[in-house]
Backbone as a ProteinNet text record, in pm:
[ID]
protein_1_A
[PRIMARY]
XXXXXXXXXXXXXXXXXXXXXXXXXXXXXXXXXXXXXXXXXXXXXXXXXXXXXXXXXXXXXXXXXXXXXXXXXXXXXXXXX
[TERTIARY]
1652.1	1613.4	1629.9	1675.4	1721.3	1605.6	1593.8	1485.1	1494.4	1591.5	1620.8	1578.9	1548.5	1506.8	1361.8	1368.5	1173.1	1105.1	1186.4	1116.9	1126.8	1241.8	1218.7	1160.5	1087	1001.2	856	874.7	718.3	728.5	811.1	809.1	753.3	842.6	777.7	654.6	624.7	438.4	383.6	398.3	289.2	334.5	413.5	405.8	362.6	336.6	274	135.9	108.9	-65.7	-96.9	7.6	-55.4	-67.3	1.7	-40.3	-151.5	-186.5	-322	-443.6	-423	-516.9	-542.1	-441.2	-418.5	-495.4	-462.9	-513.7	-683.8	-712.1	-825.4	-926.6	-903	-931.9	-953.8	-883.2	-854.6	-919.7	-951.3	-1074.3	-1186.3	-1248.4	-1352.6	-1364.2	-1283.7	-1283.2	-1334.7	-1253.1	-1298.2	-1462.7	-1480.4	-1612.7	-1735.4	-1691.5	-1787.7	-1755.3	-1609.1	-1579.3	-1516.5	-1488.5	-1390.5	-1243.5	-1228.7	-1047.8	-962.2	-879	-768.9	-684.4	-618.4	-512.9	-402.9	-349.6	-199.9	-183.9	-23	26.2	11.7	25.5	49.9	-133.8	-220.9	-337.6	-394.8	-368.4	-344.7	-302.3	-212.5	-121.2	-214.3	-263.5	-351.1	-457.9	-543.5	-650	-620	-526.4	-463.9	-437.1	-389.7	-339.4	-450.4	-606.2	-695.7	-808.6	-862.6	-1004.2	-1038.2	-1189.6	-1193.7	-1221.6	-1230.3	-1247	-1074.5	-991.1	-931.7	-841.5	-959.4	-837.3	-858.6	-908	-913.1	-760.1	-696.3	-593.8	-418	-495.5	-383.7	-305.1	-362.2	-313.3	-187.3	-251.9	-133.5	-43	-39.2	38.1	85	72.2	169.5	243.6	153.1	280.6	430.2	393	436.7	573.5	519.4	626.2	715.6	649.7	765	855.1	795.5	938.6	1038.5	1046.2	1162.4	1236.6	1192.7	1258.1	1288	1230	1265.1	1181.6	1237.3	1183	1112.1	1235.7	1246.6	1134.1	1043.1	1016.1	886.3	856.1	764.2	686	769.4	731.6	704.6	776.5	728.4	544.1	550.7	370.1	321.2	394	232.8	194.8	324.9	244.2	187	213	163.4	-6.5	-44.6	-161.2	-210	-183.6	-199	-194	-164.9	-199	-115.4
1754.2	1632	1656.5	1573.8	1573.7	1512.4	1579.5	1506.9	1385.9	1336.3	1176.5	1053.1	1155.9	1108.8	1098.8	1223.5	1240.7	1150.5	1135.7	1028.3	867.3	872.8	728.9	681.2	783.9	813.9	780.2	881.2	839.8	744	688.9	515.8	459.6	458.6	333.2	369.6	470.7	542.3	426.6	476.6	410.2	278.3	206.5	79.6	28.4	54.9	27.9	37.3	178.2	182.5	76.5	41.5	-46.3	-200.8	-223.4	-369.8	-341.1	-285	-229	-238	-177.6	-166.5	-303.2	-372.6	-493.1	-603.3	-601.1	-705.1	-670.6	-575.2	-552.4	-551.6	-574.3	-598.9	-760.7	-804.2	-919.3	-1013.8	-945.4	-970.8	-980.9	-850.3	-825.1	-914	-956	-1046.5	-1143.6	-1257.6	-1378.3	-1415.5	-1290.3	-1281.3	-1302	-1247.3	-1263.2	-1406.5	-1461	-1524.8	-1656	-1673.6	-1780	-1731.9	-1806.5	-1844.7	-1799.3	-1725.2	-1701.1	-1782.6	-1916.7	-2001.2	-1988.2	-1889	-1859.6	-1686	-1716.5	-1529.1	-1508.1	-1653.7	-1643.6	-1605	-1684.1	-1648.7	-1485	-1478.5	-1316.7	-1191.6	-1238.6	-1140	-1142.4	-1257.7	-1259.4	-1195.1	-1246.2	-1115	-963.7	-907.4	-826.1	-733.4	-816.2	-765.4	-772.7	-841	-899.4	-874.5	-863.3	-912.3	-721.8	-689.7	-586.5	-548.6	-629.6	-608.5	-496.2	-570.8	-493.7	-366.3	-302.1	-267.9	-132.3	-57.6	81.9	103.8	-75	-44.7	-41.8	-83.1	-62.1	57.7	185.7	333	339.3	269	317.9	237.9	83.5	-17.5	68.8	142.7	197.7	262.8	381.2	508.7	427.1	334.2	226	215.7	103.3	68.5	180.7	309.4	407.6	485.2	452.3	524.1	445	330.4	247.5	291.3	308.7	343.3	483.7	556	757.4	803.6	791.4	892.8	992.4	1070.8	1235	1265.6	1173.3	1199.3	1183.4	1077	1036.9	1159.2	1229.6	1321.8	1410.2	1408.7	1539	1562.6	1448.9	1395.3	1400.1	1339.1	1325.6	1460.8	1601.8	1702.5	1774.7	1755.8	1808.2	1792.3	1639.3	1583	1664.8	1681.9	1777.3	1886.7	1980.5	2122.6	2183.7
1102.8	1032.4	881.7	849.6	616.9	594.9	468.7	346.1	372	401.6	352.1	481.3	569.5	705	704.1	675.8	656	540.4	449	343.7	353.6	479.3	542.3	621.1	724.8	832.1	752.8	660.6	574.2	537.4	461	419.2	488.9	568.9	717.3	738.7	761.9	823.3	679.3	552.4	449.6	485.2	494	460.8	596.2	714.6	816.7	806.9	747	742.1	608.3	528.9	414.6	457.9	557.5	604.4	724.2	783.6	837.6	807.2	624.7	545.8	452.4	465.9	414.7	449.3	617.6	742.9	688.8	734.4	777	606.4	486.3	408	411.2	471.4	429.9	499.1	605.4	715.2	670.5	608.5	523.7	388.3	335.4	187.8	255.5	391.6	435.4	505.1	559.5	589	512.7	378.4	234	162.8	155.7	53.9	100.6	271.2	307.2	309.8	416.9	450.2	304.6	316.7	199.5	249.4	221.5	194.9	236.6	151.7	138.2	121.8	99.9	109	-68.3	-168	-293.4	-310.9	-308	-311.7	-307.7	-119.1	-84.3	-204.1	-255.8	-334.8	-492.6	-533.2	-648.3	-622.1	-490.3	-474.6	-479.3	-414.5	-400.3	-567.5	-646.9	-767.9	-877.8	-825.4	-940	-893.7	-776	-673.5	-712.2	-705.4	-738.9	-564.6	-506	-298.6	-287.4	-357	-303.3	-404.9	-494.4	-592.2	-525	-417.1	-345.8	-328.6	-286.2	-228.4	-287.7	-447.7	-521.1	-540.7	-538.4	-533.9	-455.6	-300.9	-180	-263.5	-307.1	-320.4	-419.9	-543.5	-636	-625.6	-495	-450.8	-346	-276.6	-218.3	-306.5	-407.7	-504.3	-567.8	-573.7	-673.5	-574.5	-423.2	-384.3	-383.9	-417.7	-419.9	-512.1	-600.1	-749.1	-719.3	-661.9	-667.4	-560.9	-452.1	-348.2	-339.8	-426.9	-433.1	-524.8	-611.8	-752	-679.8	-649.5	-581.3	-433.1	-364.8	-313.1	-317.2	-468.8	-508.6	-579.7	-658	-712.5	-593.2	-469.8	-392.5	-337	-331.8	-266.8	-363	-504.7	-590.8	-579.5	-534.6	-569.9	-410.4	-348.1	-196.6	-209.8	-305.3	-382.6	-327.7
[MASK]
+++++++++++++++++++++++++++++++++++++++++++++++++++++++++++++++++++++++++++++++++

């Protein structure tokens, strides 16, 4: 298996557990606050609501492997010692 397999394998793993973590947030927001509307709404809580800012971290490491994989894997085992 290549690096390049394994860092697409992990992709998919995070961005699966991030809509997981997403759903089930989002569950928890409506329970406290009412029905969320929409996906545009969703995405403002998401980027603003302090319910969900635990989950901005994953959402950043998320976003930078798009931009650099390699760069990005490398910080996160760094942050894994």
């Amino acid at each position: 298996m290549t690096d390049t397999t394994k860092l697409d394998g992990l992709r998919h793993a995070l961005l699966a557990l991030h809509k997981t973590l997403l759903d089930a947030q989002r569950v928890r927001y409506e329970r406290e606050h009412g029905r969320v509307e929409s996906r545009g709404e969703l995405l403002d809580l998401v980027l603003r609501d302090a319910s969900f800012e635990w989950l901005r971290v994953l959402s950043a490491l998320i976003a930078g492997w798009t931009s650099s994989p390699r760069r990005t894997w490398r910080r996160a085992r760094s942050f894994a010692g």
